[in-house]
C-alpha positions as semicolon CSV with decimal commas, in nm:
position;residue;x (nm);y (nm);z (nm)
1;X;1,364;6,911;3,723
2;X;1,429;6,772;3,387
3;X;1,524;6,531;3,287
4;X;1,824;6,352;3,097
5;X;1,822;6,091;2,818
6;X;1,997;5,808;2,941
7;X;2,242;5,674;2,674
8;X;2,249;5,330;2,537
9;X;2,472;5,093;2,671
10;X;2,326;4,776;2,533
11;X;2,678;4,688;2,295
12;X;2,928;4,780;2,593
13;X;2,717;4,487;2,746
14;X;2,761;4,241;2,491
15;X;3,093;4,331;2,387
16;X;3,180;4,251;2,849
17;X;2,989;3,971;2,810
18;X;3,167;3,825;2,536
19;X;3,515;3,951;2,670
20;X;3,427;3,749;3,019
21;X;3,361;3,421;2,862
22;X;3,653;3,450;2,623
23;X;3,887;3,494;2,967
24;X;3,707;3,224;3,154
25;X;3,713;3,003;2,827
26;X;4,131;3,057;2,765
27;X;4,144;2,985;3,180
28;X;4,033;2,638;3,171
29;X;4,215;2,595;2,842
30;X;4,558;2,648;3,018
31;X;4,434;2,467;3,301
32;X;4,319;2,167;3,089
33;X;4,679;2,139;2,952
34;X;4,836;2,200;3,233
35;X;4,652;1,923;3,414
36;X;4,752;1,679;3,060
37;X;5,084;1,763;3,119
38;X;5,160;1,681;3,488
39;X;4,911;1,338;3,448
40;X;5,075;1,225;3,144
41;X;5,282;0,944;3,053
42;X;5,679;0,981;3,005
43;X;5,746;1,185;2,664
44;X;5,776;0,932;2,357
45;X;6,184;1,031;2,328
46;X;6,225;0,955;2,695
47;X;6,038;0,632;2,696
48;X;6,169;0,485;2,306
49;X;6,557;0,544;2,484
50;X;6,474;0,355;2,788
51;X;6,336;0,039;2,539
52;X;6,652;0,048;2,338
53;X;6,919;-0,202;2,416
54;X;7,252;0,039;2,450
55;X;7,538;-0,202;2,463
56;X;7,809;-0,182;2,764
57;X;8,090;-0,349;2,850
58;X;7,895;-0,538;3,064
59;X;7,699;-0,669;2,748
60;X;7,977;-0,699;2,538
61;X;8,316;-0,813;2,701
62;X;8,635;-0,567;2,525
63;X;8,877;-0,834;2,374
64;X;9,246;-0,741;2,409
65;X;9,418;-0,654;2,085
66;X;9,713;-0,531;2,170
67;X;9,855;-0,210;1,995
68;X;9,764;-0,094;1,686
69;X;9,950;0,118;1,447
70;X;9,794;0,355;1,244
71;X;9,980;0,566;0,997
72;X;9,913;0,920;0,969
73;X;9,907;1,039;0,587
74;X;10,201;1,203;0,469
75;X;10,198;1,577;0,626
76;X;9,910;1,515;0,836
77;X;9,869;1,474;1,195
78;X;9,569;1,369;1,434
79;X;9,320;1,669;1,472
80;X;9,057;1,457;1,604
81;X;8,902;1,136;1,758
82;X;8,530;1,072;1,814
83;X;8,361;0,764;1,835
84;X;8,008;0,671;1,684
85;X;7,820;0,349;1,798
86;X;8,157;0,075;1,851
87;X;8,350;0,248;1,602
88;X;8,631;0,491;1,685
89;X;8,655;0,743;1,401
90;X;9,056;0,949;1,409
91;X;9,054;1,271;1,188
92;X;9,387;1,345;1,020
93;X;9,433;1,655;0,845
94;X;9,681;1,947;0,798
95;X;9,527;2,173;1,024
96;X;9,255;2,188;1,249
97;X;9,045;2,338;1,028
98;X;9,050;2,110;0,736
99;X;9,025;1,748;0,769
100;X;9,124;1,549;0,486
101;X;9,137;1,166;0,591
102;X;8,912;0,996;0,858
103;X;8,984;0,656;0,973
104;X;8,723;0,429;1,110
105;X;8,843;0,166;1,344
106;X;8,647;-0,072;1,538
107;X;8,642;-0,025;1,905
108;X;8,578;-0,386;2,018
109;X;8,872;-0,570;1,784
110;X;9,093;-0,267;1,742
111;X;9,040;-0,363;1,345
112;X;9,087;-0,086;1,098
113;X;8,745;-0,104;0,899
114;X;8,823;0,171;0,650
115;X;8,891;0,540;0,520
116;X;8,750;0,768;0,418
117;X;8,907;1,066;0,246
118;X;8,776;1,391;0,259
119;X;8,795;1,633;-0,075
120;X;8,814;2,014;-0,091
């Protein structure tokens, strides 16, 4: 019988070794932040909305103001309302796609609180 060299295998072991505590180190990472996650506190958006006051007509009673007239520029017509806080904001312009006057009124007193005119 002879016999054969046996080859060396001494770097395939370190190189598993090293591969097996990388996987088992990434493993508890993930689990680590997945644990964080589920345990913590409401996200800081979440929470910082819940702590601001948001007015409603609960808060703030609407006072009746009648009807209010607002001109439309000369050969314009409404393409838009939006509001923003208690202001109503109507978007006159000759076409859809290009507004050339917004009017802010206020929601609460029906008051027209300005314009603002939009330039090419």
């Amino acid at each position: 019988m002879t016999e054969e060299e046996v080859p060396n295998t001494t770097f395939l072991k370190w190189v598993v070794i090293i591969l097996g505590i990388l996987i088992v180190g990434v493993a508890s990472a993930i689990g680590v932040i997945l644990y964080k996650r589920a345990v913590a506190d409401e996200p800081a958006a979440i929470s910082q909305a819940k702590t601001q006051e948001i007015p409603s007509s609960q808060q703030m009673p609407a006072k009746e103001y009648g009807v209010i007239d607002i001109d439309a520029p000369e050969g314009m017509s409404a393409i838009g309302v939006s509001n923003s806080e208690d202001r109503l904001l109507v978007v006159y312009g000759p076409d859809a796609s290009s507004p050339r006057v917004v009017i802010v009124v206020q929601q609460q007193t029906g008051k027209i609180l300005g314009r603002i005119n939009v330039q090419k």
